[in-house]
KOLNU-696438 format. One line per field, with one value per residue (C-alpha): x, y, z; residue in one letter; residue number from 1. Coordinates in steps of 0.2 Angstrom, whole numbers, plus 5000, padded with zeros to 4 digits. Layout:
! KOLNU-696438
east	X	...
north	Y	...
up	Z	...
code	A	...
pos	NUM	...
END
This chain:
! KOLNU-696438
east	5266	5252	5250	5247	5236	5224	5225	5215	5203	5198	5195	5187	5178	5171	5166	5156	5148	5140	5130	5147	5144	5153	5168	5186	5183	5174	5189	5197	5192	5202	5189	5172	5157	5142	5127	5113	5122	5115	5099	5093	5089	5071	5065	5058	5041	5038	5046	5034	5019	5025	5027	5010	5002	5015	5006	4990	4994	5001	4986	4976	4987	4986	4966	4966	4976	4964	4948	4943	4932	4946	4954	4972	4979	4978	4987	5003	4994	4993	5010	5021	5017	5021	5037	5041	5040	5046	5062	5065	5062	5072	5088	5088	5084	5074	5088	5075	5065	5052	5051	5043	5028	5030	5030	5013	5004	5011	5004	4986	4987	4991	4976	4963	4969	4965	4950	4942	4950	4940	4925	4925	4928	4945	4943	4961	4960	4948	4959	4965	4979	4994	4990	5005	5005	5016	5016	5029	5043	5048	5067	5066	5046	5047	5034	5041	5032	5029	5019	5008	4999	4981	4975	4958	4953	4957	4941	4931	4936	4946	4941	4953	4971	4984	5000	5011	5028	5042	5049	5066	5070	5088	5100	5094	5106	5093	5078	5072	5053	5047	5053	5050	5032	5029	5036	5023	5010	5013	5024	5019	5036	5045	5033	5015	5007	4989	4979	4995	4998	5014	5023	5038	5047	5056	5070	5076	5082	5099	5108	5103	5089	5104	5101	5085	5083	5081	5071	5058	5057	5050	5039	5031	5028	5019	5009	5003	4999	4988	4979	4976	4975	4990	4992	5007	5013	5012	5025	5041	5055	5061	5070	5083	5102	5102	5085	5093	5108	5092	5083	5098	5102	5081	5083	5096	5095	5075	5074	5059	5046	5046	5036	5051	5065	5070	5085	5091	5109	5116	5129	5129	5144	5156	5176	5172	5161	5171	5187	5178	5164	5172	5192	5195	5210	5204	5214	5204	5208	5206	5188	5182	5184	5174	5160	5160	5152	5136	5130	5141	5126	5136	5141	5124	5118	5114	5099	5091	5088	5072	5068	5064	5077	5076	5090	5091	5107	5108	5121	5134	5131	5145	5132	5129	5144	5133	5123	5138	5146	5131	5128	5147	5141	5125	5134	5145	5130	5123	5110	5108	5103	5089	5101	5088	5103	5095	5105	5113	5105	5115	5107	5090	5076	5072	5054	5057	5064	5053	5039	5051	5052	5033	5028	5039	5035	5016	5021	5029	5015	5003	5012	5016	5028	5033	5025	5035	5051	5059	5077	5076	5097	5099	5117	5121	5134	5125	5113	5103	5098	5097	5081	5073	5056	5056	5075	5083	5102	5101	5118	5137	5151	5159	5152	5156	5162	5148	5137	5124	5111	5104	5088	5081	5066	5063	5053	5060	5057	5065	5054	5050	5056	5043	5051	5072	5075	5092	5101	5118	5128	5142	5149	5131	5131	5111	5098	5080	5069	5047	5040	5020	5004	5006	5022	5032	5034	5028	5014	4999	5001	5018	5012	4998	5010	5022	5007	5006	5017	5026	5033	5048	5046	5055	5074	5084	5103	5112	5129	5142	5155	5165	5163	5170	5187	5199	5213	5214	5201	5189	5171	5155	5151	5135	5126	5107	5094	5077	5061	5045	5038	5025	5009	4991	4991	5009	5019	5035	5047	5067	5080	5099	5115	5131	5135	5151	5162	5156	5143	5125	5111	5093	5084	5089	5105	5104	5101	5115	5124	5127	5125	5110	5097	5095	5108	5125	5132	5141	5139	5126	5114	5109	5104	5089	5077	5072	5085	5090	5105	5111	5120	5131	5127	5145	5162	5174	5188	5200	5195	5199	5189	5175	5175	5179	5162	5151	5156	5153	5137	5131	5136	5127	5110	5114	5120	5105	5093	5102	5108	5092	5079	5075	5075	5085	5080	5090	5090	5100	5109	5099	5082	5084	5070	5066	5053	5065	5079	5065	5061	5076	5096	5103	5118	5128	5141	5155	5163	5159	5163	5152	5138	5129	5121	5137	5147	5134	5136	5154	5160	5148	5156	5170	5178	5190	5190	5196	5201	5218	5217	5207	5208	5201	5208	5222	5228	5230	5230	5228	5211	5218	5223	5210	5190	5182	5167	5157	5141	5135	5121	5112	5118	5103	5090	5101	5087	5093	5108	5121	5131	5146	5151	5144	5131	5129	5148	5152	5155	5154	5165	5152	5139	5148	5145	5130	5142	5154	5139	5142	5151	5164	5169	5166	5160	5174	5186	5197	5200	5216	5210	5227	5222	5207	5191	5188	5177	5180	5186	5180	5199	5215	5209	5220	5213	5198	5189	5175	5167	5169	5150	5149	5150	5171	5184
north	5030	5017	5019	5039	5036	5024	5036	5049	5034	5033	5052	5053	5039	5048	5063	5053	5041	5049	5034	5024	5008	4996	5008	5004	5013	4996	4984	4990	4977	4988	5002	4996	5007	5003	4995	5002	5017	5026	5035	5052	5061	5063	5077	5077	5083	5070	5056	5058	5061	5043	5036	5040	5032	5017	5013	5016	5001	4990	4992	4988	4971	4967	4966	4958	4943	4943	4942	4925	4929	4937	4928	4926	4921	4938	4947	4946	4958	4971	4967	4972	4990	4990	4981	4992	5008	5001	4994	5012	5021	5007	5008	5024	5018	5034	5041	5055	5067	5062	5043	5051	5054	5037	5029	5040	5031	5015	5017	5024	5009	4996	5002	5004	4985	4983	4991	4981	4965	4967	4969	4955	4966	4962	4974	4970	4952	4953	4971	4969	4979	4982	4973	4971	4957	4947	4929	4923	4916	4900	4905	4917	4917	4938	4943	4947	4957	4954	4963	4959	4963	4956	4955	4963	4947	4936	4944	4941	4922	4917	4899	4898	4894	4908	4914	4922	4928	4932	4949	4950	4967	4975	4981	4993	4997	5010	4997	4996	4989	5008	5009	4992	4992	5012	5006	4991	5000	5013	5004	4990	4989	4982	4971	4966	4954	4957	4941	4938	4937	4946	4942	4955	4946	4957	4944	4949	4965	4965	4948	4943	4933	4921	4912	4918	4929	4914	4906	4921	4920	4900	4906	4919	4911	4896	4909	4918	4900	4897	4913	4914	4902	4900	4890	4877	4873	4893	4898	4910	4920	4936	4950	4964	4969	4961	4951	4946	4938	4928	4924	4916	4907	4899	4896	4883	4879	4877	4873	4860	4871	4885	4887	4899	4910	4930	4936	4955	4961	4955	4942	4923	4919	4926	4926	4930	4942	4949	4952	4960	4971	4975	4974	4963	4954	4938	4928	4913	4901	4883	4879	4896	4892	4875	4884	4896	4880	4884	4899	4897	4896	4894	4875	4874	4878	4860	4862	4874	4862	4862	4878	4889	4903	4921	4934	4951	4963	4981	4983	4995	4987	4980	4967	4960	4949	4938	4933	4931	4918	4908	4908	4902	4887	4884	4880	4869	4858	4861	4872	4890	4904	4916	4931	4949	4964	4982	4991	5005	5003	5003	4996	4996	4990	4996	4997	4986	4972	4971	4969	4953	4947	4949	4940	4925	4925	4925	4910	4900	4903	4895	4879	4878	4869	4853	4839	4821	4823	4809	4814	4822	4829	4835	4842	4848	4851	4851	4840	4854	4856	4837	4835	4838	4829	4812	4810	4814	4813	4804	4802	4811	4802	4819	4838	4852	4843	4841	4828	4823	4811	4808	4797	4793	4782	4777	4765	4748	4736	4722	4709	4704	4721	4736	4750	4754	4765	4771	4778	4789	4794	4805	4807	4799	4784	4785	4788	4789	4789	4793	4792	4801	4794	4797	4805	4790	4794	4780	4777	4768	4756	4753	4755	4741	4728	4731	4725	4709	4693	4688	4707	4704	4721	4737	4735	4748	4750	4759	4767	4776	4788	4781	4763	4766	4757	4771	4767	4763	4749	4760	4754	4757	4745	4743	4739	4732	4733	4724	4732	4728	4739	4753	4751	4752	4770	4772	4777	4769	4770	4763	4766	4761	4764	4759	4747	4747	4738	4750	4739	4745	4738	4741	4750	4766	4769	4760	4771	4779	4797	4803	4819	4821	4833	4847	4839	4842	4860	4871	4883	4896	4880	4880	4899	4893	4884	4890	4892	4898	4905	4897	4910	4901	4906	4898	4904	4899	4888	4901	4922	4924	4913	4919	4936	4933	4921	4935	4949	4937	4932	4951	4954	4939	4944	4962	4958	4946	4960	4973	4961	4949	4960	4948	4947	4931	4922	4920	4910	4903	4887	4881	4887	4874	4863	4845	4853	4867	4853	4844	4860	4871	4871	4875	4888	4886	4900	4900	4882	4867	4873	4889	4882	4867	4862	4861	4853	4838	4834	4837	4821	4818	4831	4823	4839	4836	4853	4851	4866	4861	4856	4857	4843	4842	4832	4826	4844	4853	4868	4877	4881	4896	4906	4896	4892	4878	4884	4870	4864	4845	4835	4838	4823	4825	4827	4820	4829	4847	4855	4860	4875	4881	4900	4907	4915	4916	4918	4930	4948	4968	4967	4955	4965	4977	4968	4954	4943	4941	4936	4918	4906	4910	4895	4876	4862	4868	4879	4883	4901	4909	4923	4932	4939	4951	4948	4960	4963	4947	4933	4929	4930	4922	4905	4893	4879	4875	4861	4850	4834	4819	4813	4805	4819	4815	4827
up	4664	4663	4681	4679	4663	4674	4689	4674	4670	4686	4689	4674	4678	4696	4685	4673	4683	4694	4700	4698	4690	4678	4677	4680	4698	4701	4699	4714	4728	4741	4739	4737	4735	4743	4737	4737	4740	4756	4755	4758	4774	4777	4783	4801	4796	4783	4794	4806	4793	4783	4800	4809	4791	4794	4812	4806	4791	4806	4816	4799	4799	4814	4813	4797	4805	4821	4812	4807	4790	4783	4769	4775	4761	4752	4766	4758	4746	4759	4768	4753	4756	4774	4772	4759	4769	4785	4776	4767	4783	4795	4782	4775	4759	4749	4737	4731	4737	4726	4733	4746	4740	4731	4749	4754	4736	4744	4760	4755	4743	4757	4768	4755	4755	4770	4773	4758	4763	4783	4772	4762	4744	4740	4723	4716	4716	4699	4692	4674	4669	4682	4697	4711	4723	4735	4745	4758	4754	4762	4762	4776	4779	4774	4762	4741	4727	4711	4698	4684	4668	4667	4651	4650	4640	4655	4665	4649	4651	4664	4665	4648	4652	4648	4640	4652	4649	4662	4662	4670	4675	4671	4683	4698	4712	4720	4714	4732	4735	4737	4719	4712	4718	4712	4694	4695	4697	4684	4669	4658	4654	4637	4632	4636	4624	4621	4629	4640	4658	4661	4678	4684	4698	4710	4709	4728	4723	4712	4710	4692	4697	4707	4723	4733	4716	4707	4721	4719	4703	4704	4721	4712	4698	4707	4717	4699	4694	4710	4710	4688	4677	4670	4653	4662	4642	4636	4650	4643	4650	4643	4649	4646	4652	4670	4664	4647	4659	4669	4655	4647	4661	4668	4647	4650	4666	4665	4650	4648	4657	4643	4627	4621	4630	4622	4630	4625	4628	4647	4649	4647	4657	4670	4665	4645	4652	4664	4653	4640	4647	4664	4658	4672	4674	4683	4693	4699	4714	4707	4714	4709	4691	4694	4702	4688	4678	4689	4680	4666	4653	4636	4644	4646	4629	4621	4633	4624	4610	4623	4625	4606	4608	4599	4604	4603	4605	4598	4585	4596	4613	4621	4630	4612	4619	4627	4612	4602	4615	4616	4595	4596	4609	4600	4583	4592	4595	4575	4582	4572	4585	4579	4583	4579	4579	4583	4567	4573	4593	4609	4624	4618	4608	4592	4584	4569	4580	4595	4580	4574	4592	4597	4579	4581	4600	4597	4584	4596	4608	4596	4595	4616	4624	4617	4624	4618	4608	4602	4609	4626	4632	4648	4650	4670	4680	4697	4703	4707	4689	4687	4676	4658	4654	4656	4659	4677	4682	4699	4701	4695	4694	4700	4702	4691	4678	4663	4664	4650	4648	4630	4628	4610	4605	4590	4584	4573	4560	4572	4569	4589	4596	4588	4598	4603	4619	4617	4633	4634	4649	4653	4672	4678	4690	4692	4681	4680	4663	4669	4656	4660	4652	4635	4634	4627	4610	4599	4586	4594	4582	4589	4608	4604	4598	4612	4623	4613	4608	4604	4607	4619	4628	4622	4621	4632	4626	4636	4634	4643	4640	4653	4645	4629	4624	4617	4606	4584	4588	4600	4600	4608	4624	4625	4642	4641	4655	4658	4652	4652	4640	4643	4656	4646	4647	4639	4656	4657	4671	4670	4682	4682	4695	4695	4709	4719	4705	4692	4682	4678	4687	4687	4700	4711	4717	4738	4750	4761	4761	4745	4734	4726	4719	4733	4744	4732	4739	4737	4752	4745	4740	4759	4754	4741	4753	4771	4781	4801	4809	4825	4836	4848	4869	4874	4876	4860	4865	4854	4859	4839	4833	4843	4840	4822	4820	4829	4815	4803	4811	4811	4795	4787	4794	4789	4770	4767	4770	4761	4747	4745	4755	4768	4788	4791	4806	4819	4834	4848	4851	4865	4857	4843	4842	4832	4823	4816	4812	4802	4792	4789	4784	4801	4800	4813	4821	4832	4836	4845	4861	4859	4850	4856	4842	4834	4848	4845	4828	4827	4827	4814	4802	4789	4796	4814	4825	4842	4854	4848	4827	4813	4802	4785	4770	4777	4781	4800	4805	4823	4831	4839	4822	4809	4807	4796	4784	4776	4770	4774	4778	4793	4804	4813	4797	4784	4771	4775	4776	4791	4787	4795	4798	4782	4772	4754	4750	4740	4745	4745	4727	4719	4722	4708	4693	4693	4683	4698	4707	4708	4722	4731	4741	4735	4749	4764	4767	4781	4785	4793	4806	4804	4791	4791	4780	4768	4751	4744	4757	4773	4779	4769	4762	4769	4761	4751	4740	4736	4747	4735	4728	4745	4755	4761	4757
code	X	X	X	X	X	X	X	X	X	X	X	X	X	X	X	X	X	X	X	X	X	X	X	X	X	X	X	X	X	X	X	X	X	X	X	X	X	X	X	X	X	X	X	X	X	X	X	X	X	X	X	X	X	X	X	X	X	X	X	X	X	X	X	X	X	X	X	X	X	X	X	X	X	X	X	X	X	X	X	X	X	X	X	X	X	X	X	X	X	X	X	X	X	X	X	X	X	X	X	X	X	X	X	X	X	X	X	X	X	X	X	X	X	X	X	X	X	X	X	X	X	X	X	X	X	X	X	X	X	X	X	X	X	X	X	X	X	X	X	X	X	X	X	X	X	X	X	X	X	X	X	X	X	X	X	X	X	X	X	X	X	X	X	X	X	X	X	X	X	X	X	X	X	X	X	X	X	X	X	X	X	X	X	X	X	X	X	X	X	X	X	X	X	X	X	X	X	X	X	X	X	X	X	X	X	X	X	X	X	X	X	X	X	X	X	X	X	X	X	X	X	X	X	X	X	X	X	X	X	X	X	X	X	X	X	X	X	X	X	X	X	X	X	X	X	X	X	X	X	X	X	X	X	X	X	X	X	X	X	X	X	X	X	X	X	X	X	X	X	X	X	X	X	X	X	X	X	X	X	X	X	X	X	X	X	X	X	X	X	X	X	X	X	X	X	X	X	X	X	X	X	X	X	X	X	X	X	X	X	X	X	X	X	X	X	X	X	X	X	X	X	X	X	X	X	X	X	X	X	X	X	X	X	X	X	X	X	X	X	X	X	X	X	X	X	X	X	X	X	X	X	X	X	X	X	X	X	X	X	X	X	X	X	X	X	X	X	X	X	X	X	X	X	X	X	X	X	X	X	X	X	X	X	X	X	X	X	X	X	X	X	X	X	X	X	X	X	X	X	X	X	X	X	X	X	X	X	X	X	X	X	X	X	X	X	X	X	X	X	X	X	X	X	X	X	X	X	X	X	X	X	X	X	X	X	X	X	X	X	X	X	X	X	X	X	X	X	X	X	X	X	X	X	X	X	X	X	X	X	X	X	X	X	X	X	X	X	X	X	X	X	X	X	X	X	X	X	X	X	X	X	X	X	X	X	X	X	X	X	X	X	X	X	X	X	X	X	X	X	X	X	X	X	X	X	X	X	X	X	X	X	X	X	X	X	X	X	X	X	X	X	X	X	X	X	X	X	X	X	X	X	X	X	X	X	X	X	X	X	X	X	X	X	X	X	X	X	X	X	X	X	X	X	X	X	X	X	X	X	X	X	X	X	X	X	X	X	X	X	X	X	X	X	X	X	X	X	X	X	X	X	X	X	X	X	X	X	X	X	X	X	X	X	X	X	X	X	X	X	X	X	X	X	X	X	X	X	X	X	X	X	X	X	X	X	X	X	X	X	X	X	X	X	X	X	X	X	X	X	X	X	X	X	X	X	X	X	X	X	X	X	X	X	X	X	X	X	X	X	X	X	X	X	X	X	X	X	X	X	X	X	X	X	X	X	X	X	X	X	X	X	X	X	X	X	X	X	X	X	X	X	X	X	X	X	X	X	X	X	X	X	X	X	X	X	X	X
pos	1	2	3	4	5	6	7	8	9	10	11	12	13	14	15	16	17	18	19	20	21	22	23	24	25	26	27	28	29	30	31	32	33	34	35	36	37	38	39	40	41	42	43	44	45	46	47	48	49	50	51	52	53	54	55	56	57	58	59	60	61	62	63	64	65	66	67	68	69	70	71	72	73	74	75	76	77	78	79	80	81	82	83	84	85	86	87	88	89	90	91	92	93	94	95	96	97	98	99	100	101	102	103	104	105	106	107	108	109	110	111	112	113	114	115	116	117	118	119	120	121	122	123	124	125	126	127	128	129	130	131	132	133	134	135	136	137	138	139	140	141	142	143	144	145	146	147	148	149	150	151	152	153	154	155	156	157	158	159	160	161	162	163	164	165	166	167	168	169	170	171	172	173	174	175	176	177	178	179	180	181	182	183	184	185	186	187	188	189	190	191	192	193	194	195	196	197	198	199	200	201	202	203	204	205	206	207	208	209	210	211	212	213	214	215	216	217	218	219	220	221	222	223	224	225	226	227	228	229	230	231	232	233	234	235	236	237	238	239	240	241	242	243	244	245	246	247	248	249	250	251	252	253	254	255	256	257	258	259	260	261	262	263	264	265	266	267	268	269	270	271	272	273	274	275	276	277	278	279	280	281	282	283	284	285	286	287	288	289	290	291	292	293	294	295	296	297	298	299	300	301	302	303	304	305	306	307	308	309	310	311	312	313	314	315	316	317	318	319	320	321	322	323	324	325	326	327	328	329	330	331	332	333	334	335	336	337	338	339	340	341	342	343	344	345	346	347	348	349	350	351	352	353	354	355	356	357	358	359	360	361	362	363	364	365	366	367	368	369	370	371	372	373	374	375	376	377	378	379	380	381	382	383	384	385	386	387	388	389	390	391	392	393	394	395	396	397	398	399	400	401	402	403	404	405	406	407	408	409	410	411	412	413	414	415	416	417	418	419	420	421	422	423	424	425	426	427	428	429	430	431	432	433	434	435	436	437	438	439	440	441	442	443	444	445	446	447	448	449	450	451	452	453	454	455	456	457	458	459	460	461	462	463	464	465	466	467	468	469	470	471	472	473	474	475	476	477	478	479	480	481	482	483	484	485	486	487	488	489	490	491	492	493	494	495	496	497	498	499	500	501	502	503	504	505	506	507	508	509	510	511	512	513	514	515	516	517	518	519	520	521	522	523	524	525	526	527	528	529	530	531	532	533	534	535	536	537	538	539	540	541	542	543	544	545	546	547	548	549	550	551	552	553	554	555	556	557	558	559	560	561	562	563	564	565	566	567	568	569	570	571	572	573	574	575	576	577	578	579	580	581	582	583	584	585	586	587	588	589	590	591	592	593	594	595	596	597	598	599	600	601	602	603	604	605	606	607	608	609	610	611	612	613	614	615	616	617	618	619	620	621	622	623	624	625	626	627	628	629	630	631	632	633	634	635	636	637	638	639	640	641	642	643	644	645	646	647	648	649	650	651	652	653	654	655	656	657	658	659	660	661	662	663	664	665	666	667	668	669	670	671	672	673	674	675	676	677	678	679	680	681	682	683	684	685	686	687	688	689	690	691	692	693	694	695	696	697
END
């Protein structure tokens, strides 16, 4: 009976969902839709007519890169409209007749550019209103968009620094750069402050603003910054939906470089999430409920103590569970959330509470970011987001379990000590506190006696979760290390490690391989920074493992495009140079016979793969049936990563629901070929887990 009753859903479901997404229909991993859905034939005549205009641009570019007065750094200006077409034409991407016109706007557009760029008149760099722009990513080296609001005010008096807010778009699966640029062009969108900058990140597509969507978010907004003037302390996010999801998630995560954060509706977190919005019955693998804890913001939500948070949820959308999770994890720290509840709205805004929101934004505006609080707390659980203000993590005892560091200053009556530094840990072995030039928060009165005797220097007490004596006669241990006290110009720097017996010292951790910020996996970290894939030119000891590494290969380059809209680069084995092992994460594919590159760092690897075995913590399993995936540091550039036979690792039924959107596989895993790969895993996972914090399974 149940099984009849959901055999209706789901045809009820196809009726009613015509564009078929968040349904029941998309819990079914055996039968995958896909995304973005195909397009549209075009007809002949306008193929043709879209192409000839195509070439002409192409010409256009290539002059504008052959002639030495032109300004090449605003050809990525001109190049998102040629990318944009090509890509829609290349994939079959238009999914209605009326993007093609859309694409003809785009392509007048690009060689207007052009033509004013060759003559020196670059008209759009100085437009107010909606202006659309791109830059070159350092991921993949393919050019991104973004669009912007210019105030009319900032022509007036662009030598002032200004306010800009982030708009995170929602959820778009036909959101393809045709129609991403078009909307740019044409809608202001939600919100657009009056004397504001507004930045509309493309985010890669439709990934939450994850990954290389998180990455574009950071590369845009650092391309706005260089080309406006942009008021660094007046910086928000905000964004709806899909965009409420991101802005809760840069909000904890980032939460020190915003004057304030306003997420609307989306999600917070993945399983909740997932069991309520999507009636998923989740049945995690162990490290896939770890890596949850990267995304996960409601863990994160002590951070936004940081970051001045107002939420939005309309009163009869389902999505209002996301607000309601965090205001659950916010209280648990004895912080209120500012929660405005559209009465009566579904998934939208209404009048009266965008009025609330835009006032109390515009108030928050006015005081900026905060400069020098007297308690900075950083809680992480990834060294990846390792810092807040003056306080950086250098160092986990162990990944993926939370990690906080807590520093107070306050100043005292102690006669011979004027000012206390107070320093708490949790899962840290290394730490830093950099203080800038009058960031430390003390009085001058106070400063000016720390710089005379007989001061004895600022007193730094330090102590650590992991210290504490439990029992009935449980007490705090207290560890103390050196200062000196604060330089003339009130900067003050103070490190401490644990060494090998466990006992604080002063000074950085010693050098040697270890995780750290940038360099502490998983797998889809090698993903957010530039990266190459390294087809093998030999022959696989085992014919499975060879064939199965080439699909894998050819469907990595053709899921980064479709997924996060960029050409990865691909190269061979024996075309690897010292220059690209300096400046990329090196994917490699195949094994060590086949792959050279491989086959010289393998015995490097804490992984063992002979033509026989594969042996990884302390388990074996055959070469001829099984492949190793894994991410490590580079043997040969121990500052970038070496990836084994994967892309970003989750799959076609992510792509289905943003909130499944998150990693897939830990730091190695080893794959058994018998079983075919499919929408979720790369093949059966015989075996996975994480690399201790230095790097060994």
């Amino acid at each position: 009976m149940h099984r009849v009753c959901l055999q209706l859903l789901l045809l009820l479901c196809s009726f009613n969902c015509s564009v078929a997404s968040d349904g029941l229909q998309d819990n079914l991993p055996e039968n995958v839709r896909r995304i973005p859905a195909p397009g549209i034939p075009v007809p002949a005549e306008r193929r043709a007519a879209m192409s000839t205009q195509l070439q002409l641009l192409q010409q256009k570019i290539s002059q504008l890169r052959s002639t030495n007065t032109v300004d090449q750094s605003l050809l990525p200006d001109v190049l998102i409209f040629e990318r944009a077409v090509r890509c829609a034409l290349d994939y079959n991407e238009f999914f209605d007749e009326k993007e093609f016109d859309k694409a003809d706007t785009l392509l007048a557009e690009g060689l207007a550019r052009s033509e004013q760029l060759l003559a020196g008149k670059p008209e759009w760099t100085g437009k107010t209103g909606l202006v659309v722009r791109g830059y070159i990513s350092r991921i993949d080296q393919t050019v991104q968009p973004y669009g912007l609001i210019v105030p009319a005010t900032y022509a007036m008096n662009h030598s002032v620094p200004t306010r800009l807010d982030l708009w995170f778009h929602g959820r778009g699966e036909k959101l393809s750069e045709v129609n991403f640029i078009w909307e740019r062009m044409r809608n202001p969108g939600e919100f657009a402050p009056p004397h504001t900058l507004v930045l509309h990140p493309y985010g890669r597509y439709c990934n939450a603003f994850r990954f290389a969507g998180e990455m574009d978010v950071l590369e845009a907004l650092e391309d706005v910054s260089r080309r406006y003037r942009v008021d660094e302390d007046r910086v928000s996010v905000r964004g709806f939906s899909m965009g409420g999801a991101a802005c809760w998630q840069f909000a904890t995560h980032y939460a020190d470089r915003w004057f304030a954060a306003a997420p609307g509706a989306g999600f917070a977190e993945t399983p909740q999430f997932l069991k309520v919005f999507q009636k998923e019955e989740l049945q995690p693998q162990p490290w896939e409920q770890k890596l949850w804890n990267l995304y996960d913001c409601d863990k994160w939500a002590l951070n936004l103590s940081h970051c001045p948070t107002i939420a939005y949820s309309g009163e009869n959308d389902s999505q209002k569970q996301a607000a309601d999770v965090m205001e659950q994890a916010l209280a648990s720290h004895g912080i209120r959330l500012r929660h405005i509840i559209g009465a009566g709205m579904g998934h939208k805004y209404d009048p009266a509470s965008k009025q609330i929101i835009e006032n109390t934004m515009a108030s928050l505006a006015h005081a900026g970011r905060e400069k020098a609080p007297p308690l900075i707390s950083l809680t992480t659980f990834s060294l990846r987001y390792n810092r807040m203000k003056a306080a950086t993590i250098d160092g986990m005892l162990e990944h993926w379990k939370p990690a906080s560091l807590m520093v107070w200053c306050r100043e005292t009556e102690k006669p011979g000590h004027p000012a206390h530094l107070q320093i708490n840990t949790s899962n840290v072995s290394a730490f830093t506190v950099n203080f800038a030039a009058g960031e430390l928060p003390l009085s001058p009165e106070t400063l000016d006696r720390l710089h005379h005797p007989p001061n004895r220097g600022l007193v730094v007490e330090l102590i650590c979760a992991e210290d504490q004596q439990p029992g009935p006669n449980a007490h705090l241990k207290m560890s103390f290390l050196h200062a000196e006290g604060p330089f003339s110009d009130g900067s003050m720097r103070i490190q401490g490690h644990r060494n090998d017996q466990g006992q604080w010292v002063e000074g950085p951790p010693p050098a040697g391989l270890r995780k750290k910020h940038l360099l502490q996996g998983p797998i889809d970290d090698a993903f957010m920074d530039a990266f190459v894939f390294v087809r093998p030119t030999g022959k696989a000891a085992s014919e499975q493992t060879g064939r199965w590494a080439a699909a894998e290969l050819d469907r990595a380059i053709e899921h980064w495009r479709r997924h996060f809209r960029g050409d990865a680069q691909v190269v061979n084995d024996n075309e690897v140079t010292d220059e690209l092992i300096q400046s990329a994460n090196l994917i490699l594919w195949g094994d060590p016979q086949s792959n050279s590159v491989m086959g010289r760092i393998a015995g490097q690897l804490p992984v063992r793969w002979t033509p026989e075995n594969i042996t990884v913590g302390g388990q074996t399993f055959s070469s001829a049936t099984h492949a190793p995936i894994l991410i490590y540091p580079n043997p040969l550039n121990p500052e970038r990563y070496v990836v084994l036979n994967s892309s970003f690792t989750f799959r076609d039924y992510a792509y289905l629901n943003n909130a499944r959107q998150v990693p897939m596989l830990p730091d190695w895993a080893v794959v058994d070929l018998t079983t075919a790969p499919n929408s979720v895993w790369p093949g059966r996972i015989a075996a996975a887990g994480f690399f201790n914090e230095n790097w060994q399974p």
